[in-house]
C-alpha positions in Angstrom: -31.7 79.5 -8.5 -32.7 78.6 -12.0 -29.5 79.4 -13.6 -27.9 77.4 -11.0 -30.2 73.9 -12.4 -29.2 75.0 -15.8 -25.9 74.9 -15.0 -26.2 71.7 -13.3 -28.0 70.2 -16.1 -25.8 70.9 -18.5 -22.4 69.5 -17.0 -24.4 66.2 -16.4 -25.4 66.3 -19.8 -22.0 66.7 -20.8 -20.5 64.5 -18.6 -23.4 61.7 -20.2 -21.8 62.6 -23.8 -18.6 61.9 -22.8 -19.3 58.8 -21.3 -21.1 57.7 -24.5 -17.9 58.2 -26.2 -15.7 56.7 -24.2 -18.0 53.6 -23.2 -20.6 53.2 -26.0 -21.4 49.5 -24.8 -22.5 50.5 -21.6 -24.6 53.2 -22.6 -27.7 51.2 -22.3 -27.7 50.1 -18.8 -26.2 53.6 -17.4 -29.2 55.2 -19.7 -31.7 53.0 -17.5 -30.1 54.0 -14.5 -30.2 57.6 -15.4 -33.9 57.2 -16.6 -34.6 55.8 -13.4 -32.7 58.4 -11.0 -33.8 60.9 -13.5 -37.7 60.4 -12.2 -36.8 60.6 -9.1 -34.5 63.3 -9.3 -36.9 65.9 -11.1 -39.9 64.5 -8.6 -37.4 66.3 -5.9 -36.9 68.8 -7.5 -39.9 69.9 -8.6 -41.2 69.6 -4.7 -38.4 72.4 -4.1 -38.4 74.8 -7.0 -40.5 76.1 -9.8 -42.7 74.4 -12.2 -40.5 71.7 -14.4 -42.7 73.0 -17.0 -41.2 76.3 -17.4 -37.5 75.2 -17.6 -35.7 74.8 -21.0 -36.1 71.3 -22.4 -32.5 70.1 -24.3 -32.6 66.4 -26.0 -29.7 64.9 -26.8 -29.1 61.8 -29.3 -26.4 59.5 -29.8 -26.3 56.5 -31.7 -25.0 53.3 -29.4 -23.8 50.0 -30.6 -26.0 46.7 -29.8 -24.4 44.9 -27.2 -25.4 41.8 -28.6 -24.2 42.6 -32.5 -22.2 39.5 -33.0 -25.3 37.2 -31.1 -27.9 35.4 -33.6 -31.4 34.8 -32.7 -30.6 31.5 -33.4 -28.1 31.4 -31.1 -29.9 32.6 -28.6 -32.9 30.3 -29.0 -31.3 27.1 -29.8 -28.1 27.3 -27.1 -25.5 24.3 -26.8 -26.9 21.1 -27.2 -26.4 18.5 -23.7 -26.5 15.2 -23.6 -28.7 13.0 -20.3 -27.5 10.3 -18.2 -29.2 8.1 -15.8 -28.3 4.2 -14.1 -30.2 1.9 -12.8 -29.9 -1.9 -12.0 -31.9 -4.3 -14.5 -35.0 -6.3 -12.9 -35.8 -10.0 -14.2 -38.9 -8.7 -15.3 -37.6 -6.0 -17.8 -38.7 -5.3 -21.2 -37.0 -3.3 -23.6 -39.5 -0.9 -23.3 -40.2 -0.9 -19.9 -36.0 -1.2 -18.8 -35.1 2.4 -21.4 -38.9 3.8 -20.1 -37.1 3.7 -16.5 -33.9 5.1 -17.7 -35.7 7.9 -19.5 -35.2 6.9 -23.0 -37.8 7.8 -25.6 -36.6 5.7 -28.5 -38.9 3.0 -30.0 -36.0 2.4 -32.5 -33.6 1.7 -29.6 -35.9 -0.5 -27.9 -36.6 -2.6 -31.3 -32.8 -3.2 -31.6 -32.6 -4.4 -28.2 -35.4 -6.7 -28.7 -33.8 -7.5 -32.2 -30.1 -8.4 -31.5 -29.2 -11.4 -29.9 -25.8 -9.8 -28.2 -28.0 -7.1 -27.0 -31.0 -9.9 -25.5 -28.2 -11.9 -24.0 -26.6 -9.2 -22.3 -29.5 -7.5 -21.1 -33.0 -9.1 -20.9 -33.3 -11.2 -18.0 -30.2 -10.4 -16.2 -31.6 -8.9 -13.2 -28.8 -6.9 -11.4 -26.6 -5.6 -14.1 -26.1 -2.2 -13.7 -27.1 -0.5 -16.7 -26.9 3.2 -17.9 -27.9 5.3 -21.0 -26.8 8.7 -22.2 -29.4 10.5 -24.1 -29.8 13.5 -26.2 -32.2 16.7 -24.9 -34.7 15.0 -27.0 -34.2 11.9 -24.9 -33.0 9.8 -28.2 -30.8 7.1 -27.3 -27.2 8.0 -27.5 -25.2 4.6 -25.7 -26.5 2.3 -23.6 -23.9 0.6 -21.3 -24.3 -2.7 -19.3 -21.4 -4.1 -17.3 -21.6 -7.0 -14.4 -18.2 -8.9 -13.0 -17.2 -12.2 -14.6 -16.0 -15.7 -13.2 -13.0 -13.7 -11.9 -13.1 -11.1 -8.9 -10.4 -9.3 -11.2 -12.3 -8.7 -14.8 -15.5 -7.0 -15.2 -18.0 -7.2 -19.0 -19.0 -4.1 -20.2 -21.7 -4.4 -23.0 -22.4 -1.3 -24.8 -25.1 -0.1 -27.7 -24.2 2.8 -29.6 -25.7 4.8 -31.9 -23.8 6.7 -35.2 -25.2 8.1 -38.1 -28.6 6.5 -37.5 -27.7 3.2 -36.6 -26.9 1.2 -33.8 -24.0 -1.1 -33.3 -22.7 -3.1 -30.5 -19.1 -3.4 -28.4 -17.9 -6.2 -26.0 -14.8 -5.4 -23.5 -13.1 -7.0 -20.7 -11.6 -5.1 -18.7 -10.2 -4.8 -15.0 -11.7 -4.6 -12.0 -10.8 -1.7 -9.4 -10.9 -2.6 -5.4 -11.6 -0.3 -3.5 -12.5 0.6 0.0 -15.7 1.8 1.8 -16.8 2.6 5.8 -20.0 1.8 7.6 -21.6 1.2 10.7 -25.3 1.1 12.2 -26.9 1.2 15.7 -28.9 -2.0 16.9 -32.6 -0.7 17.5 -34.8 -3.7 17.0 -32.9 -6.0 15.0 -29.0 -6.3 12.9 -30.4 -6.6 10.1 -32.5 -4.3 9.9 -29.6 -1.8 11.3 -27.4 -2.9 8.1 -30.1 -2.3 5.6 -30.7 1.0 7.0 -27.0 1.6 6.5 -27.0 0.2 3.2 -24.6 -2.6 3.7 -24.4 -5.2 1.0 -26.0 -8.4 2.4 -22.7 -9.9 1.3 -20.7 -8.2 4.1 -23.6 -8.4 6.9 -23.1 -12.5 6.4 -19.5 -12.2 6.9 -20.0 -9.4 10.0 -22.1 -12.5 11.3 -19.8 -15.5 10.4 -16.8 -13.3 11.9 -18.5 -12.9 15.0 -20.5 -16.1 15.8 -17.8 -17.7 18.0 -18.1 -14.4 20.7 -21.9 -12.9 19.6 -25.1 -14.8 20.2 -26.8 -12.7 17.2 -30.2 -14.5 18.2 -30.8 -13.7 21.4 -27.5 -11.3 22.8 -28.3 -7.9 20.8 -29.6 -5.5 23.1 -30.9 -2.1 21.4 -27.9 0.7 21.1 -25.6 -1.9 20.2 -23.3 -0.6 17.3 -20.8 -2.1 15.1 -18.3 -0.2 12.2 -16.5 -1.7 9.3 -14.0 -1.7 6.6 -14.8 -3.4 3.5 -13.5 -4.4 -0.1 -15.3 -3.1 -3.1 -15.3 -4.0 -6.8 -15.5 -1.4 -9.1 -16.2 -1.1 -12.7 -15.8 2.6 -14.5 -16.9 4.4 -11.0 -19.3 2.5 -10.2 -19.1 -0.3 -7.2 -20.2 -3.8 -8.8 -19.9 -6.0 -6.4 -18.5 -6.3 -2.7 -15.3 -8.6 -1.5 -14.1 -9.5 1.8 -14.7 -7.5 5.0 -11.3 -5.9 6.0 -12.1 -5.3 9.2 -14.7 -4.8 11.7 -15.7 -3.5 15.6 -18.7 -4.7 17.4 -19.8 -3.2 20.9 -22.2 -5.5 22.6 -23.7 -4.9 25.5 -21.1 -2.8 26.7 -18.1 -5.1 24.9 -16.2 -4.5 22.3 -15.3 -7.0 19.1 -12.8 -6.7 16.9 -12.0 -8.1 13.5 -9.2 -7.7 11.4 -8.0 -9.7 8.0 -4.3 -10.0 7.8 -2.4 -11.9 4.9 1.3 -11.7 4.6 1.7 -12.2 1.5 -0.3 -14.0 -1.3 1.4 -17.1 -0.8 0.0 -17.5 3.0 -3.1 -18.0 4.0 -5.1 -15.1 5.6 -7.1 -15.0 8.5 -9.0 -12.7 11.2 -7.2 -11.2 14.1 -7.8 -8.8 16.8 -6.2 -5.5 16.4 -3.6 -7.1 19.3 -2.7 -10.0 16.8 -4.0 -12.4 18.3 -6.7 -14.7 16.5 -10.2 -15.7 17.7 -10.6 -17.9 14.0 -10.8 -21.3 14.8 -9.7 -24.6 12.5 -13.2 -25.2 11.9 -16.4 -22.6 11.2 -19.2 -22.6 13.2 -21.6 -24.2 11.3 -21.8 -26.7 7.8 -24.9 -24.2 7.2 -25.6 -20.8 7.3 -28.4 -19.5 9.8 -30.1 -22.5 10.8 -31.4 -24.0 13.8 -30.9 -27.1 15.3 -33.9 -29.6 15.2 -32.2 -32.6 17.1 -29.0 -32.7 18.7 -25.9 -35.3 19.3 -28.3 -36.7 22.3 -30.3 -39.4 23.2 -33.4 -39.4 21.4 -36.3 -41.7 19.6 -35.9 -42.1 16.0 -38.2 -40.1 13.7 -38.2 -43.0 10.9 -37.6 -46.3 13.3 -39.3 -44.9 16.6 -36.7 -46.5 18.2 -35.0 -44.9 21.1 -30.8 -44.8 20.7 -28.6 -42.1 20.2 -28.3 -39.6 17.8 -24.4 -39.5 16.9 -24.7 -36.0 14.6 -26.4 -32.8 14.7 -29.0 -31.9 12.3 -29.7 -28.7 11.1 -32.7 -27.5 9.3 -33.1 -25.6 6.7 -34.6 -25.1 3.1 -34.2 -27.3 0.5 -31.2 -26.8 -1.4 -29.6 -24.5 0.8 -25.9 -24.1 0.3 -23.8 -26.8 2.4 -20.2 -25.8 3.3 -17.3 -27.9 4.8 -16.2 -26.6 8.3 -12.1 -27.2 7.4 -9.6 -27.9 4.9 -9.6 -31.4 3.6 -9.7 -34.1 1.5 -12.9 -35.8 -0.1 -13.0 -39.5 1.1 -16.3 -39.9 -0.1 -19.1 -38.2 -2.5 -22.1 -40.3 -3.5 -25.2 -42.6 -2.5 -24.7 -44.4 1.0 -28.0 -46.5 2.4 -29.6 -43.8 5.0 -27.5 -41.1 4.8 -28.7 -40.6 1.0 -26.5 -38.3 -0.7 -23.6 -37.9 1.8 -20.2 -36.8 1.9 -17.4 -37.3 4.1 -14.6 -35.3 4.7 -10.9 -36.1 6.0 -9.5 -32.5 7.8 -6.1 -34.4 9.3 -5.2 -35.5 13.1 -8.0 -38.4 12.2 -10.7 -35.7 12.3 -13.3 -36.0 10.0 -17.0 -34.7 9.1 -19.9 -36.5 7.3 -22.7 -34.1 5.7 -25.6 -36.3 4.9 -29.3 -36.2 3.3 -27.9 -33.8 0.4 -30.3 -33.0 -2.5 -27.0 -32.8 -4.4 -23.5 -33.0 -4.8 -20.8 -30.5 -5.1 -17.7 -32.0 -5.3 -15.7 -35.5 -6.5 -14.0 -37.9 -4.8 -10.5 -37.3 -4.5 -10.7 -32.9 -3.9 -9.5 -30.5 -1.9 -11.7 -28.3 0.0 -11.5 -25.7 2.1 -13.0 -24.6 4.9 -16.3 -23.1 3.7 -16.4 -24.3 0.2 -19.4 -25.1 -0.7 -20.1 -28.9 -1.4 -23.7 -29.4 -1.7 -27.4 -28.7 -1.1 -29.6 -29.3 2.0 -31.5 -31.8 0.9 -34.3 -35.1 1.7 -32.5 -38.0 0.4 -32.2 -41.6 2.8 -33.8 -41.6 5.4 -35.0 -38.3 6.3 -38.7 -36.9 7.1 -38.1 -33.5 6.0 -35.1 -31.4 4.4 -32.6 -31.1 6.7 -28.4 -31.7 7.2 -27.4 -34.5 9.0 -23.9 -33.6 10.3 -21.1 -35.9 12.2 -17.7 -35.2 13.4 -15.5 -38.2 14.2 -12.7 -38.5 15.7 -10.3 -42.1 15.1 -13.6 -43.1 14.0 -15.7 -42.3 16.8 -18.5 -39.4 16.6 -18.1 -36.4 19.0 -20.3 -34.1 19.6 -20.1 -31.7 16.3 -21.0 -28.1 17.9 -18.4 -29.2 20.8 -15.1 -30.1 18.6 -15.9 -26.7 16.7 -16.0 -24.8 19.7 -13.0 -26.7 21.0 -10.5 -26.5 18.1 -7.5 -25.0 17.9 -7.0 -21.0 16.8 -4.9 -19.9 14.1 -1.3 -19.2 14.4 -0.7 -15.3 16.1 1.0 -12.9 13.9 4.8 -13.8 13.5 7.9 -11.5 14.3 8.9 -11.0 10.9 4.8 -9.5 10.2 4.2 -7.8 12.9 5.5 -4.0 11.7 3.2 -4.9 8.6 0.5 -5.8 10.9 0.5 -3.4 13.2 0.4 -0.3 10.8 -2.5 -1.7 9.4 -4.2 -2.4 12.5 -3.5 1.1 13.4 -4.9 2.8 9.8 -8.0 0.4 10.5 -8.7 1.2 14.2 -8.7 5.4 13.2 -11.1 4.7 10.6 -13.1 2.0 12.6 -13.6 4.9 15.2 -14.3 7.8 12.9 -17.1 5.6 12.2 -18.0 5.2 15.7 -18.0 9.0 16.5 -20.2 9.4 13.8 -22.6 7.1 14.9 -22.3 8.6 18.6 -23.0 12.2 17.4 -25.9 10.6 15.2 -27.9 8.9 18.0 -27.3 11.7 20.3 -29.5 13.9 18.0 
């Protein structure tokens, strides 16, 4: 029995030598395996045969190569170095310390320059909503600091950058082009729409124009019922990656109270004028918008009614709308600028010639927008809501004539005439976009199906 263990012991002992040679790198981990099974293996066998103490003890040496010979310390301890990056938006309120403290920068000299250079204060202090971003070093040492916003034009973007070489900063000023892109999302009505598109992140931008799309077939005041859903399609602008700003809404589905809205933007070609349509073609836009001012109410109405100034009681040939002062004013149509100045009551007042011997009068404005003699169109802004003539509070006074004669204004909106339906010769164009935009549109809307049903 012992012989046998001998004999065992020995052809594992030389099997070991031969692996050494033939694998000398690996010795070190099979050692510590066979160290390990070793234990445990003479544990066994020392429960089954004689005492270990009486068998023959052989020990064997070999010399093996480090497996980390051609490693430093240094190497080791030291690694790579990275580099840190982090954006965020800049707030009105921003220091240089604070603004690079939020960005995780640790760099008194980088916030000195910033406070220092006059490119770098102009581009960044005070200029809340640029999107800013630094790259750091493990140390959190500024490396570049990058700042861009859009410009005048929805095609060119600014990008402001600090950088550091050799100790020192220096600054860089590009224009470059924008990128449009493209980005879905929806929301579920639960208590109220905008609280349904802040919780899906949408830009307030595209909520106004979701609203301004839909205000003809949507009471958004008091026809929302909770469950009602809506997806969309809208433009982006982007600068390096990242999304700027937001454009038009491309397209859009509503389902309210158990009907469905639909939206879509269609423009031939550049040269034509663009315009919402239903994913059939046909249009629900109207000559005129809904409304000279955004979200209002109405305080008095084209009715009979005592005068608030006079306290006499006559008619009230306009609408007025209140609202903030200097809240934007827009024109409801293309037209022409009859009139922009100083007119007894009305104050500041405007008038506006749209063709077919309509026209609209905007008065009380806290200012002025536009000259004599321009071409508008329809929602331009022109002025502010304002308190100027006679007026007891800020408000827009708002007519819409007619050879002269004032007409109701919320009535000739709601009664004038769609836009032209999709021609023959657009209508393959059309109609593969609507297609592309209704598979997306309802994507979104299985998504937001499966969502709530959770």
């Amino acid at each position: 029995m012992n012989n046998g263990f001998i004999t065992a012991g020995s052809l594992v002992i030389r099997q070991l030598v031969n692996t050494a040679q033939a694998h000398p790198k690996r010795l070190a981990a099979a050692l510590a395996v066979m160290l390990m099974t070793g234990g445990g293996a003479a544990f066994a066998v020392a429960e089954l045969g004689p005492n270990p103490s009486d068998m023959p003890v052989q020990t064997v040496e070999y010399p093996v190569e480090s497996l980390v010979s051609d490693i430093s310390i240094a190497d080791l301890v030291d690694g790579p170095g990275f580099s840190l990056y982090r954006t965020d938006e800049v707030r009105s309120n921003d220091t240089p310390e604070s603004l690079l403290r939020r960005l995780g920068v640790a760099d008194p000299a980088a916030a000195a320059f910033i406070r220092s250079n006059a490119k770098a204060r102009s581009a960044i202090i005070g200029k809340a909503g640029r999107q800013i971003t630094a790259e750091t070093t493990q140390s959190h040492e500024l490396t570049t600091l990058t700042v861009r916003w859009a410009g005048d034009s929805s095609d060119v973007f600014q990008r402001f950058s600090i950088r550091k070489a050799d100790g020192k900063f220096d600054t860089l000023t590009e224009f470059l082009p924008l990128t449009h892109g493209t980005r879905l999302s929806g929301g579920i009505i639960r208590s109220s729409l905008y609280a349904a598109t802040d919780a899906a992140s949408l830009p307030d931008n595209v909520s106004n124009q979701m609203v301004e799309v839909f205000a003809d077939k949507i009471d958004f005041r008091r026809a929302l019922r909770a469950g009602d859903r809506f997806s969309l399609v809208y433009e982006t602008l982007e600068a390096d990656g990242e999304v700027l700003g937001t454009g038009r809404l491309l397209s859009a589905e509503f389902r309210n109270n158990g009907k469905t809205h639909e939206a879509l933007w269609f423009q031939d070609s550049p040269k034509d004028k663009g315009a919402y349509y239903n994913f059939a073609g046909e249009s629900g836009e109207r000559s005129y918008i809904g409304s000279p001012v955004k979200y209002t109410r109405v305080s008095s109405a084209f009715a009979m009614r005592v005068h608030p100034i006079h306290k006499t009681w006559s008619a009230h040939k306009g609408t007025d709308l209140a609202a903030p002062q200097g809240t934007p004013v827009r024109t409801v149509g293309d037209g022409l600028v009859t009139f922009a100045g100083v007119q007894n009551g009305y104050g500041n007042v405007i008038y506006i010639d749209h063709g077919n011997k309509h026209e609209t009068v905007y008065a009380h404005l806290s200012r002025i927008a536009v000259k004599q003699g321009a071409r508008v169109g329809k929602g331009d802004e022109i002025g502010a809501v304002g308190q100027t003539g006679w007026a007891t509070g800020p408000h827009l006074h708002f007519e819409f004539r007619v050879a002269g004669e004032q007409r109701d204004p919320l009535a000739m909106v709601a009664e004038s005439e769609t836009s032209k339906p999709i021609s023959r010769q657009a209508r393959a164009k059309f109609d593969n976009l609507a297609n592309s935009m209704r598979l997306a549109l309802n994507d979104q809307m299985l998504m937001l199906e499966t969502s709530a049903n959770q």
